[in-house]
Structures are given as structure tokens and as C-alpha cells.
LOMI-43632 format. One record per residue: residue number from 1; residue in one letter; x, y, z of N, C-alpha, C, O in turn. Coordinates in steps of 0.001 Angstrom, whole numbers, plus 500000, padded with zeros to 6 digits. Atoms other than C-alpha are relative to their C-alpha. Example, Ala and Ser with C-alpha at 12.3 -4.5 7.8 and 13.67 -1.06 7.14 Angstrom:
BEGIN
> 1;A;500890;498810;500000;512300;495500;507800;500900;501200;500000;501936;501181;500665
> 2;S;499180;498810;499940;513670;498940;507140;499230;501090;500730;499739;502198;500899
This chain:
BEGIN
> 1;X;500937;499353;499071;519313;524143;488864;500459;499745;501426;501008;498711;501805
> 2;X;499069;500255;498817;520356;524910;492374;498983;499301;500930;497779;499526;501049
> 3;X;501591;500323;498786;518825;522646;495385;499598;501124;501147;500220;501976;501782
> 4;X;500579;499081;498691;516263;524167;497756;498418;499115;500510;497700;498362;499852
> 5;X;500977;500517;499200;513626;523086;500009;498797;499443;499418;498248;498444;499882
> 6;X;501121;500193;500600;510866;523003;497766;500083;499863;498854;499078;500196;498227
> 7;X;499785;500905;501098;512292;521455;494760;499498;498571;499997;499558;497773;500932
> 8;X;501211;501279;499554;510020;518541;493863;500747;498869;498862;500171;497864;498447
> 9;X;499003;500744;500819;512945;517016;491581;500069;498587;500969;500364;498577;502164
> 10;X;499501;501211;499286;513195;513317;492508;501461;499634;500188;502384;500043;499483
> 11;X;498856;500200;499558;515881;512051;494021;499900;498993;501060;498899;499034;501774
> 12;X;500070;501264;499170;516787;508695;496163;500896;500457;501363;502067;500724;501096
> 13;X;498973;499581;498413;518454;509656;500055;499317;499197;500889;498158;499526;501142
> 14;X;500661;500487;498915;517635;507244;502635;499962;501132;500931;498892;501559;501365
> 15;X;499811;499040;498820;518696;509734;505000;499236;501248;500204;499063;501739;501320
> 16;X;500217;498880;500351;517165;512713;503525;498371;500623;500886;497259;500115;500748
> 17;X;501312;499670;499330;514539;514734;505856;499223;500443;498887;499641;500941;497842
> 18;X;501017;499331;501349;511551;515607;503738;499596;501193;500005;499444;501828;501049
> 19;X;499780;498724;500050;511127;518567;502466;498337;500535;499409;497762;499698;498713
> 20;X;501234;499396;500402;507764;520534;501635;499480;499703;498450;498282;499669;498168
> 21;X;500516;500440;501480;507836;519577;497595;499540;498516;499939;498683;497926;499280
> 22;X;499919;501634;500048;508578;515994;498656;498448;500103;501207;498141;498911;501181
> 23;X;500779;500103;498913;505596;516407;501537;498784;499888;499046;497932;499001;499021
> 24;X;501406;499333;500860;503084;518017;498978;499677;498547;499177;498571;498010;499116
> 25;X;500340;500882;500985;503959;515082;496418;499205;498597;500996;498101;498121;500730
> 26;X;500493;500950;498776;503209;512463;499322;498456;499855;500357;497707;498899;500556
> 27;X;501620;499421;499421;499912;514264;500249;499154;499574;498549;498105;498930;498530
> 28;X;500742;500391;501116;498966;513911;496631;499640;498702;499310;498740;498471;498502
> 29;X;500991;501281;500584;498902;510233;496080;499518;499408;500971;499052;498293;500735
> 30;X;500444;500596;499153;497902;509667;499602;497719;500061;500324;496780;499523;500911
> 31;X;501250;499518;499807;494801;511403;499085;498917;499028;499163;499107;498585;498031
> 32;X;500725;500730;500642;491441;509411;498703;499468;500104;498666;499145;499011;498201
> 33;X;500306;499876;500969;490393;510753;495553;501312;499987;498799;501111;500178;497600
> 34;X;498917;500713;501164;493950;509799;493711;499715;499066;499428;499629;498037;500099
> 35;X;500615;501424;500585;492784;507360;491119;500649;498632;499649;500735;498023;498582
> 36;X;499131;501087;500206;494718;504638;491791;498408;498631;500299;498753;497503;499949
> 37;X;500895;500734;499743;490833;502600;492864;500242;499012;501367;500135;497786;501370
> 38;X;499929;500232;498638;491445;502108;496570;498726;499872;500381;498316;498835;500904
> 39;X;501433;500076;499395;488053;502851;497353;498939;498772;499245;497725;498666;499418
> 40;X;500815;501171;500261;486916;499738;495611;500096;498653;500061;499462;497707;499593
> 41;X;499416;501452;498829;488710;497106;497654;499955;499642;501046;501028;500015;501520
> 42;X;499888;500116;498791;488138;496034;500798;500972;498788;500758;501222;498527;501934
> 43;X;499060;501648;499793;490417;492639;500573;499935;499262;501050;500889;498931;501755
> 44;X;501149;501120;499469;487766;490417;502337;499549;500763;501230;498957;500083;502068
> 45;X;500509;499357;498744;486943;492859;505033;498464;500102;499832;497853;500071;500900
> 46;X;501428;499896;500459;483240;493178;503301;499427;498541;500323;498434;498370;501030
> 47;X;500398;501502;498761;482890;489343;504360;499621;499984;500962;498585;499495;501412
> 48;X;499797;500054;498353;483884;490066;507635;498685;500662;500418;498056;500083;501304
> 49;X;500986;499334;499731;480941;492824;507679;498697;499406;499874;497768;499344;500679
> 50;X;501217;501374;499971;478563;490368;506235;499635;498998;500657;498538;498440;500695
> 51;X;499753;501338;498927;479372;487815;508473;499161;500439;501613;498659;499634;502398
> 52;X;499923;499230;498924;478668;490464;511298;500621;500273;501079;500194;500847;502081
> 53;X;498928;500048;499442;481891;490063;512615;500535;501823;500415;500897;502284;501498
> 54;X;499627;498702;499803;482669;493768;512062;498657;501338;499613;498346;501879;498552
> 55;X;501225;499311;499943;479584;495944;513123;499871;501465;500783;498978;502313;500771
> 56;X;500296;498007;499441;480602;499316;515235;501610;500014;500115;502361;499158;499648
> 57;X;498921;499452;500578;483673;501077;515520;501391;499534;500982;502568;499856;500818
> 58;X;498889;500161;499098;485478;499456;518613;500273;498403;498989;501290;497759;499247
> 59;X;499268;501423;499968;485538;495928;516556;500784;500073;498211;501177;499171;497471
> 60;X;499488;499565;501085;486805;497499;513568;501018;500589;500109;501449;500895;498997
> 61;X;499039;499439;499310;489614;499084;515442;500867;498722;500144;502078;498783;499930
> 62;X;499517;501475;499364;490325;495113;516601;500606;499480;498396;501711;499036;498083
> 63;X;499334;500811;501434;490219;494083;512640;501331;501075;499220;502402;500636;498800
> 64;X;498590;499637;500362;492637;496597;511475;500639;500088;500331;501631;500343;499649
> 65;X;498230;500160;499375;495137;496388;513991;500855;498493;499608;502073;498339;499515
> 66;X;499450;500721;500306;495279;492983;513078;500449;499527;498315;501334;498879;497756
> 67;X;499789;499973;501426;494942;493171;509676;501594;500626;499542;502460;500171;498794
> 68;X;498434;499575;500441;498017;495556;509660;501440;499117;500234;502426;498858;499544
> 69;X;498928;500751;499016;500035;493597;512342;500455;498894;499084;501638;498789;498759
> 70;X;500369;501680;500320;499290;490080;510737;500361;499760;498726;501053;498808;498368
> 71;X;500019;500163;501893;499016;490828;506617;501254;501030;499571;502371;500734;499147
> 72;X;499110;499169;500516;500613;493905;505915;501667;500696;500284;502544;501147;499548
> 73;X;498595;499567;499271;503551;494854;508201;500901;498803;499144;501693;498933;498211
> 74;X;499473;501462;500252;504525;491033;507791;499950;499834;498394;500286;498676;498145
> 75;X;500382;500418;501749;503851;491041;503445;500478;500975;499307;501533;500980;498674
> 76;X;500507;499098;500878;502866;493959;502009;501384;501337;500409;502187;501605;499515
> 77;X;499187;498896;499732;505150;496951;503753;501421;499843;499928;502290;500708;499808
> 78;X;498421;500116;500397;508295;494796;503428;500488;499857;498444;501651;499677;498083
> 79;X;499857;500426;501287;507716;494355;499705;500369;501622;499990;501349;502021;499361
> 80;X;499632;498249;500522;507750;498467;499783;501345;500012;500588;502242;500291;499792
> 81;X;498703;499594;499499;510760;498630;502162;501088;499440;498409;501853;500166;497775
> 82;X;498870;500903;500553;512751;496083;499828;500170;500869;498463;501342;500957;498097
> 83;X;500563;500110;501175;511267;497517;496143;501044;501988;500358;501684;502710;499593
> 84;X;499016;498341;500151;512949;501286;497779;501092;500060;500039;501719;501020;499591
> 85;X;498341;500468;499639;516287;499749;498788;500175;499911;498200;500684;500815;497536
> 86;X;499744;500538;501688;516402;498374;494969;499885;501156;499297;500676;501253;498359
> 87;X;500186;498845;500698;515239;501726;493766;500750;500576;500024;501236;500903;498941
> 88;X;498863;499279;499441;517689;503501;495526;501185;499461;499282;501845;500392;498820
> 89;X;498836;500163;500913;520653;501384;493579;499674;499803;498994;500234;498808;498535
> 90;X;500461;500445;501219;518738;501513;490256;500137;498489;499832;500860;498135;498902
> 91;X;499801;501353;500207;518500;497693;490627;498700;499435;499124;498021;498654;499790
> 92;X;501000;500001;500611;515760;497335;487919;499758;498069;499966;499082;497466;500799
> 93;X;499751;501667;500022;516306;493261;487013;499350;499343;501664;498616;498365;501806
> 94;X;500300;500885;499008;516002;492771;490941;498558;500624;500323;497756;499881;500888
> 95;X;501370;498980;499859;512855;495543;491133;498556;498634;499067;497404;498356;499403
> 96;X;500989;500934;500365;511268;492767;488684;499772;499208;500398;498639;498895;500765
> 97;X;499851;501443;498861;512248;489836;490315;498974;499982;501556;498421;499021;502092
> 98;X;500290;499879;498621;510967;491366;493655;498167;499596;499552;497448;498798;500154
> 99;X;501470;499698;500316;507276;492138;491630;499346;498622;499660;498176;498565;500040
> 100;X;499814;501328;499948;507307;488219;490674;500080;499224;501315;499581;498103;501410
> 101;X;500210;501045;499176;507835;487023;493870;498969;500803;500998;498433;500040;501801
> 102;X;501450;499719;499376;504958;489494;495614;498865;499494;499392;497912;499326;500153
> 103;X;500679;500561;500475;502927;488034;492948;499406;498619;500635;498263;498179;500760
> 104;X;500007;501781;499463;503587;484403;494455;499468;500020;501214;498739;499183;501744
> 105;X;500386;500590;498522;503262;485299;497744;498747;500463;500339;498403;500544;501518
> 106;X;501899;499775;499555;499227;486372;497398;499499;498820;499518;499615;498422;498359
> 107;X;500398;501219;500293;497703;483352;497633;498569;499705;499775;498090;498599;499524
> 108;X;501328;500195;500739;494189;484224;496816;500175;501060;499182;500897;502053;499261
> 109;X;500854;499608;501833;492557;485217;493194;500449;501951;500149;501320;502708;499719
> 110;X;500505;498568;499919;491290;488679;494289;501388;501143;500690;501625;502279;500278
> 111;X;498924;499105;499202;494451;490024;496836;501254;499928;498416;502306;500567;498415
> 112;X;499161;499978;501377;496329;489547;493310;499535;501037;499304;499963;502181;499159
> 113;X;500674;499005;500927;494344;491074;491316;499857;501184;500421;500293;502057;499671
> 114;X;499981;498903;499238;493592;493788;493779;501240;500934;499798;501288;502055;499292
> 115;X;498782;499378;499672;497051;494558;494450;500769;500381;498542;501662;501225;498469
> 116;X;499374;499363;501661;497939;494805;490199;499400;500710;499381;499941;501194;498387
> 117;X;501339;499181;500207;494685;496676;489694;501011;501424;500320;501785;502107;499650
> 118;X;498859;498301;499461;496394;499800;491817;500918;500130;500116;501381;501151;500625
> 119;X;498761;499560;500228;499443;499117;491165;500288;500467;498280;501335;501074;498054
> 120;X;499942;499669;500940;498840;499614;487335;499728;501253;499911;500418;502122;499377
> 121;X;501143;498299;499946;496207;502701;487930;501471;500674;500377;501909;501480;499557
> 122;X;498958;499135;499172;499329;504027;490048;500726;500305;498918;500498;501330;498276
> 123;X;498953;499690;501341;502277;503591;487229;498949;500785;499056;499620;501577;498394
> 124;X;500347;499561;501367;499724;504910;484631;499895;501235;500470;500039;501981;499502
> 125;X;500432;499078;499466;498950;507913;486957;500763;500815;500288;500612;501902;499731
> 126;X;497988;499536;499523;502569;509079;488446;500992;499902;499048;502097;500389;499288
> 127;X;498489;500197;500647;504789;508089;485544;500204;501533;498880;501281;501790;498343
> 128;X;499693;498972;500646;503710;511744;483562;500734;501007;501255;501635;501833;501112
> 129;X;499024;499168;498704;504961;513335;486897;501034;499675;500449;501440;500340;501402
> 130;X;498994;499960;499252;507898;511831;487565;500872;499420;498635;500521;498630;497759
> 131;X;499304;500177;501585;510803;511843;484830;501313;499332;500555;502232;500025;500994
> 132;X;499346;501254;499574;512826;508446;485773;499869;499126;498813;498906;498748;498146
> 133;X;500210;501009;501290;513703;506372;483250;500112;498741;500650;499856;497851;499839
> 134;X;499834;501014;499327;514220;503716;485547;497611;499713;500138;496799;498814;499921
> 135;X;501407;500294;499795;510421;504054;486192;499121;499860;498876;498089;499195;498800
> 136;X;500589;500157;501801;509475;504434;482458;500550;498959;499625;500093;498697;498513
> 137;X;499823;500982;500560;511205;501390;481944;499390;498620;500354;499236;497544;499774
> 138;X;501178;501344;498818;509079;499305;484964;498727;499987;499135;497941;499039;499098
> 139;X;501158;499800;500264;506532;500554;483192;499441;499028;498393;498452;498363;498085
> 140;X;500289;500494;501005;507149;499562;479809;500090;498253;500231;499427;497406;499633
> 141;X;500352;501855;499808;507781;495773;481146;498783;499389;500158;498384;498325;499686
> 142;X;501815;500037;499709;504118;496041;482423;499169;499967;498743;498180;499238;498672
> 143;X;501034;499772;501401;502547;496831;479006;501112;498772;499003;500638;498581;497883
> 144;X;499559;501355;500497;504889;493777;477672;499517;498723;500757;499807;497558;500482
> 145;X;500006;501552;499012;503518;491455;480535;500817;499391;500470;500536;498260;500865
> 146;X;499500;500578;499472;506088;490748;481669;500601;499890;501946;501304;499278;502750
> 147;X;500273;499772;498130;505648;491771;485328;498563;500318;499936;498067;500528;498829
> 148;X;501090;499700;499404;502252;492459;487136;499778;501276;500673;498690;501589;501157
> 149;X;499884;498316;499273;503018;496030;488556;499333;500056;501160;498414;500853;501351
> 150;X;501284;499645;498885;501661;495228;492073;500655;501281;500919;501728;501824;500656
> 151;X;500406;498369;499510;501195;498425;494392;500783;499776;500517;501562;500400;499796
> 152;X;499365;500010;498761;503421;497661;497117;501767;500290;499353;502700;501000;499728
> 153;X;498397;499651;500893;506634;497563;494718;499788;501277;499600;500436;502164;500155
> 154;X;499857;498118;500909;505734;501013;492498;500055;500702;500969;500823;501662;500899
> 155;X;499844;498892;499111;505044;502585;495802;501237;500064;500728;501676;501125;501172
> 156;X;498436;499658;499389;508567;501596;497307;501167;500681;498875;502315;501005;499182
> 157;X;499031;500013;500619;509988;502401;493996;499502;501619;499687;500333;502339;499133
> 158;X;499956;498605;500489;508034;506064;493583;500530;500755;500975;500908;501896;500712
> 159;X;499514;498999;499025;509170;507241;496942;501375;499951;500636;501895;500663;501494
> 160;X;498518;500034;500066;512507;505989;496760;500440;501044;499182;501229;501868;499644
> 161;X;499353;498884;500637;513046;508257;493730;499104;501418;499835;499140;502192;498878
> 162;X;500922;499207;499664;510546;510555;494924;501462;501053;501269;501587;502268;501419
> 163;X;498701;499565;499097;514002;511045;497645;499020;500130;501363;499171;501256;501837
> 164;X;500778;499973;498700;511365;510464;501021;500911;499017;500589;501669;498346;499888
> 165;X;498896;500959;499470;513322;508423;503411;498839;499047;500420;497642;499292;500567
> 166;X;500571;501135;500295;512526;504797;503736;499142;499709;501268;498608;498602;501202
> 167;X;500581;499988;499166;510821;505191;506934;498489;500511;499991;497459;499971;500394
> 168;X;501459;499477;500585;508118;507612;505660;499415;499236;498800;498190;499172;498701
> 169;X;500541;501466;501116;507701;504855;502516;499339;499093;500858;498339;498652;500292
> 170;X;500315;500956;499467;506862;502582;504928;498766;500596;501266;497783;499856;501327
> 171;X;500602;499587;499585;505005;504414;507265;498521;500459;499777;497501;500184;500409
> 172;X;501039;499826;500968;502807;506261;504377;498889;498727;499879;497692;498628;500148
> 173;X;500470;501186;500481;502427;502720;503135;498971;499835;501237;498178;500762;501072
> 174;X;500400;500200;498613;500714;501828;506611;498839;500813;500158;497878;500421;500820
> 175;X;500906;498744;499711;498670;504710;506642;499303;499621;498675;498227;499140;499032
> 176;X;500853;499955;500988;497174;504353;503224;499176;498872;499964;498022;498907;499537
> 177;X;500816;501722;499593;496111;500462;504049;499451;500748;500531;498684;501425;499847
> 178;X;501409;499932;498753;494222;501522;507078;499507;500941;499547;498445;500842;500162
> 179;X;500532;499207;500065;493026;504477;505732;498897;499682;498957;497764;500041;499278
> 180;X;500532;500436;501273;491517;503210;502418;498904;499052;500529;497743;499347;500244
> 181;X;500916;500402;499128;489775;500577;504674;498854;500362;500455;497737;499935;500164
> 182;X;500863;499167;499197;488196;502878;506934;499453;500611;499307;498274;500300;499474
> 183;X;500962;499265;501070;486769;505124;504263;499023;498528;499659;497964;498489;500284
> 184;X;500709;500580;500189;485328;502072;502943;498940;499109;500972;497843;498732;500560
> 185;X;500463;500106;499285;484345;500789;506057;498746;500714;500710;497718;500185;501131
> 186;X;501038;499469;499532;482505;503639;507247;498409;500323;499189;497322;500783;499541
> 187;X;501356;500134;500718;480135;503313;504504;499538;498321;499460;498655;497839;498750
> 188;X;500449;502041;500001;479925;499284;504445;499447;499703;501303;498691;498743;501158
> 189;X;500452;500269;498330;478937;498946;508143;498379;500373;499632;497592;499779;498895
> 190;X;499489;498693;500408;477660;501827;508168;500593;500512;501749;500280;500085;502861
> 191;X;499712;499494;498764;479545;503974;510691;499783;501647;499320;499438;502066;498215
> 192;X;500303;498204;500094;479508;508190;511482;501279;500137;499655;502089;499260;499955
> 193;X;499026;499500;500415;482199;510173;509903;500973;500412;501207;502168;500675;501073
> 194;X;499333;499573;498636;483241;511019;513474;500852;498716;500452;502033;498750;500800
> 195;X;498722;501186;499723;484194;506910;514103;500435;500055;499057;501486;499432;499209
> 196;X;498461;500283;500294;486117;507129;511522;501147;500750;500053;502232;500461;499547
> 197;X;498965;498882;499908;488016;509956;512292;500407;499634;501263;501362;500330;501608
> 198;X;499644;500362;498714;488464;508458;515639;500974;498664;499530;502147;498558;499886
> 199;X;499372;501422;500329;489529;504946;514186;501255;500823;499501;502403;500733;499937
> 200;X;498302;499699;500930;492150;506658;512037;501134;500519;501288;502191;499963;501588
> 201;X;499661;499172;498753;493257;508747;514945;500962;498543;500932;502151;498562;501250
> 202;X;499382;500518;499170;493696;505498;516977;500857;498567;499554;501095;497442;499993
> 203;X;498870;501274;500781;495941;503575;514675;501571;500304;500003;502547;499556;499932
> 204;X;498891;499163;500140;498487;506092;514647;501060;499260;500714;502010;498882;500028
> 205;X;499105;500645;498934;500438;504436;517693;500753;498706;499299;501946;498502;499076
> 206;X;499279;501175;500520;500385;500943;516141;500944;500399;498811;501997;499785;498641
> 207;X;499294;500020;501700;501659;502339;512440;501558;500616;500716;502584;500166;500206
> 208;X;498954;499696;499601;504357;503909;514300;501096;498613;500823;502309;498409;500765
> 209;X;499309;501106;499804;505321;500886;515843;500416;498817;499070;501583;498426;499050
> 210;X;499965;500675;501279;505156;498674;513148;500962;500396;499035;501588;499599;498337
> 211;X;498915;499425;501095;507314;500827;511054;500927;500083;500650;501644;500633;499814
> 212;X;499058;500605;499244;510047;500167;513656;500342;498935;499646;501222;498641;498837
> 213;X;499739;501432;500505;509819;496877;513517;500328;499557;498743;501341;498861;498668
> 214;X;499402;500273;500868;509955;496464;510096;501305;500757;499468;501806;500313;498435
> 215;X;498677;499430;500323;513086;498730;509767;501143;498755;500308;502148;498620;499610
> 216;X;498781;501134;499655;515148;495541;511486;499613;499395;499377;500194;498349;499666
> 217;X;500286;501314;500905;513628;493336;508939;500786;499797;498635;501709;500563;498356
> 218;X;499958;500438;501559;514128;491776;505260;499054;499646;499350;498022;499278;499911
> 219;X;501269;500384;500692;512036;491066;502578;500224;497778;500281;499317;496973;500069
> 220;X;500066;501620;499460;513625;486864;503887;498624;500093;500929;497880;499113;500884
> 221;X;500789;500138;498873;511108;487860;506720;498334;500043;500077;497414;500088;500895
> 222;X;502187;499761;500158;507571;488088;504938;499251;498588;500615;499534;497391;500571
> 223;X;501051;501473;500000;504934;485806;506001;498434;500268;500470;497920;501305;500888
> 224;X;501127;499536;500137;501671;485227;506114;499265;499553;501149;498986;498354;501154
> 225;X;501004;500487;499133;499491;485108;509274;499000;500517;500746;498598;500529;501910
> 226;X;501726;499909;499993;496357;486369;508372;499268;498967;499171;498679;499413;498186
> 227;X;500609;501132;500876;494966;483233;506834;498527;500425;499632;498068;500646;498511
> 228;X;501507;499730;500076;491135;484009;508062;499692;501157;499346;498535;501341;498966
> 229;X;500386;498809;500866;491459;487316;506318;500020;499026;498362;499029;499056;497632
> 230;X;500073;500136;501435;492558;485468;502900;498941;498928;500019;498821;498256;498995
> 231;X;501104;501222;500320;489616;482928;503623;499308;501115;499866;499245;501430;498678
> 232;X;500544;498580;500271;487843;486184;503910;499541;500431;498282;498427;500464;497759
> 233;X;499602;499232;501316;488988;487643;500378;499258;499001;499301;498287;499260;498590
> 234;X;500810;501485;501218;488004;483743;498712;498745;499992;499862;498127;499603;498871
> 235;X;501867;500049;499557;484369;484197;500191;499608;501115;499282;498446;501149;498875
> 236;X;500506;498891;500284;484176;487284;498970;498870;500120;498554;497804;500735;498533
> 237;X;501015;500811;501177;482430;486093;495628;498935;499857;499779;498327;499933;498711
> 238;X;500790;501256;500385;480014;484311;496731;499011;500768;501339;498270;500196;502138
> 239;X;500772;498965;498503;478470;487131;499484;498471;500522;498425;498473;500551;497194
> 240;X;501133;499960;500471;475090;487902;498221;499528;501289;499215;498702;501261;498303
> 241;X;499547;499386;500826;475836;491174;497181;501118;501112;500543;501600;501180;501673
> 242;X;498579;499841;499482;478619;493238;497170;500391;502124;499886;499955;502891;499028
> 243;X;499907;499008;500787;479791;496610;497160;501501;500749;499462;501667;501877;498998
> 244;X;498547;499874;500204;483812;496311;496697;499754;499109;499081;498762;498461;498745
> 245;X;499620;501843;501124;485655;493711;494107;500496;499144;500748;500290;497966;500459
> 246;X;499439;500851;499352;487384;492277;496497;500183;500108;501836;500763;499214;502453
């Protein structure tokens, strides 16, 4: 079959501009109603709301910039950068290895669980759409236990052979944190559908920066310094009632 613009055939190109099949597929697991169970995590931000730390829309602007800056740029978005590099040389052995040591490096209960929750929903959801045996084989390690399938790896490893370049992996990634948030946010507070269309609006700048920065990085360079968020996530339990898992 010959290539053209809107062939939705996977394929790995760092370089490769994206193309309208690859855009569409993007749009489709970015979207809130993809059932990967985004909308039932807040990963201790529902604390924070309880606490009354985060109560209108300018100090909720304050917690996800840092939330991104602090947890995810620094953790979570280099596990995707690293998990697409590996994808990209069919490096399956190190694709596990990588999912093992994101495992280690969540150091509370729930950001574990969270993060293998939608990363399972995801593989079980994407693997009839995308015909990779490399990805049918991540998959079958998962239903052996012998990896945890967290989100941040499947998603560097579907849009590596998805052929999106590793910038929009990482970027996406970025965008779907804060976005997933904010939906849940604006009905945990509560806020108007208008702040959150404003909040999303004014994240844009940082995710763009951020996805810079981590382009000069390595997955040597994760670390963790959002602590008060994962004291956050631990509390989360023990809040009086709740309307996320985590």
C-alpha cells in the first residue's frame, strides 16, 4: 500500500511531521470520554480541595503549574519520552525494565495503582487498533504479571509506533495530565465551565515549555519534588468522603 497523508498505519519517525490520520488517532485517546478512567483520579488534588487549599480558579492555575513542573515533567513525561525512544528500536526487554522501574519510583499506594489502572484500561483499549506485535507482546506480559502496564510507558510506546514525533508524545502527555485534572476539578471545587476553559487555555505556555526542557533530558534525570502532593495522594483515604480513588 502506497504512503499518503492520511494513512493511519503505525509507524515509528522521530522526525516525522504529523499527519491528519496520525492527528485524528491522537484526538481519539486524548479525548475525555476514552475509557482509559482518567476522570476518576485526581492523585491527591481532592485533599488539596478538602483542605481548602484549592478553592477558585486563580489557585488552581498555581496547583497545576506546579503539579506539572514539580511531578510530571520531572517523573511522569520522561518515563513517556524514554518508553518512545525504546519503542522506536523495538527494545521490548528494556520497554519492561523501564515499566519496573516507574513502578519503583511512585512512592505512594494510590499514584501506583492509579497510574496501572489506566495504563491497563489503555493496552486493553488501543491494542484492537493498533496491529504491533511488539505491543501485543507488552501486553501479553501484563496478563502474565509480569509487568504493571503503567500509563506513562504504553503512552510513549503507542505514539512511538503510532509514528507522532517524540515531541508531540510528550507534549500530548502534558496536556492530558492537566486536562484530566481540570475536568475533574471543575466539578470537585466546584468551578464554571468557562474557568476551566480559561485554566486550560492558560497552561498552554508552561506545557510548551516544559516539553523543551525535557527534550535535553534522560530518564537518569527523574525526580521527585512534589512530596506535599504525594502526602496529598496518602491522605487521600482518610478524607471524609470522596469523589475520585485517588
Amino acid at each position: 500500500m502506497s504512503e499518503n497523508h492520511n494513512d493511519l498505519t503505525p509507524h515509528s519517525n522521530t522526525e516525522a511531521t504529523t499527519t491528519n490520520g496520525q492527528m485524528l488517532q491522537l484526538l481519539h485517546i486524548l479525548d475525555s470520554a476514552f475509557p482509559i478512567g482518567g476522570y476518576t483520579h485526581s492523585f491527591g488534588m481532592e485533599t488539596f480541595i478538602q483542605d481548602e487549599a484549592i478553592t477558585n480558579e486563580h489557585e488552581l492555575v498555581e496547583y497545576l503549574s506546579s503539579y506539572l513542573t514539580n511531578s510530571v515533567a520531572t517523573g511522569d513525561a520522561l518515563f513517556v519520552q524514554e518508553a518512545y525512544q525504546r519503542a522506536s528500536q523495538s527494545e521490548l526487554e528494556q520497554l519492561i525494565e523501564l515499566d519496573h522501574r516507574c513502578h519503583a519510583f511512585k512512592i505512594t499506594e494510590e499514584a501506583r495503582k492509579g497510574s496501572a489502572m489506566m495504563g491497563r484500561q489503555f493496552i486493553k483499549t488501543v491494542t484492537p487498533l493498533l496491529e504491533d506485535a511488539q505491543f501485543v507482546t507488552f501486553r501479553e506480559r501484563l496478563k502474565q504479571k509480569q509487568i504493571d502496564g503503567h500509563y506513562p510507558v504504553v503512552f510513549g510506546m503507542y505514539t512511538s509506533l503510532l509514528g507522532v514525533s517524540v515531541d508531540v508524545a510528550v507534549s500530548t502527555f502534558l496536556y492530558s495530565s492537566m486536562n484530566s485534572l481540570i475536568t475533574n476539578a471543575v466539578r470537585a471545587i466546584p468551578l464554571g465551565q468557562q474557568a476551566g476553559v480559561r485554566t486550560v487555555h492558560a497552561m498552554f505556555p508552561l506545557i510548551s515549555e516544559l516539553t523543551k526542557t525535557i527534550q535535553g533530558q534522560t530518564i537518569e534525570d527523574i525526580a521527585n519534588n512534589a512530596l506535599l502532593i504525594d502526602i496529598s495522594s496518602m491522605n487521600h483515604q482518610f478524607l471524609r468522603s470522596r469523589l475520585f480513588i485517588s
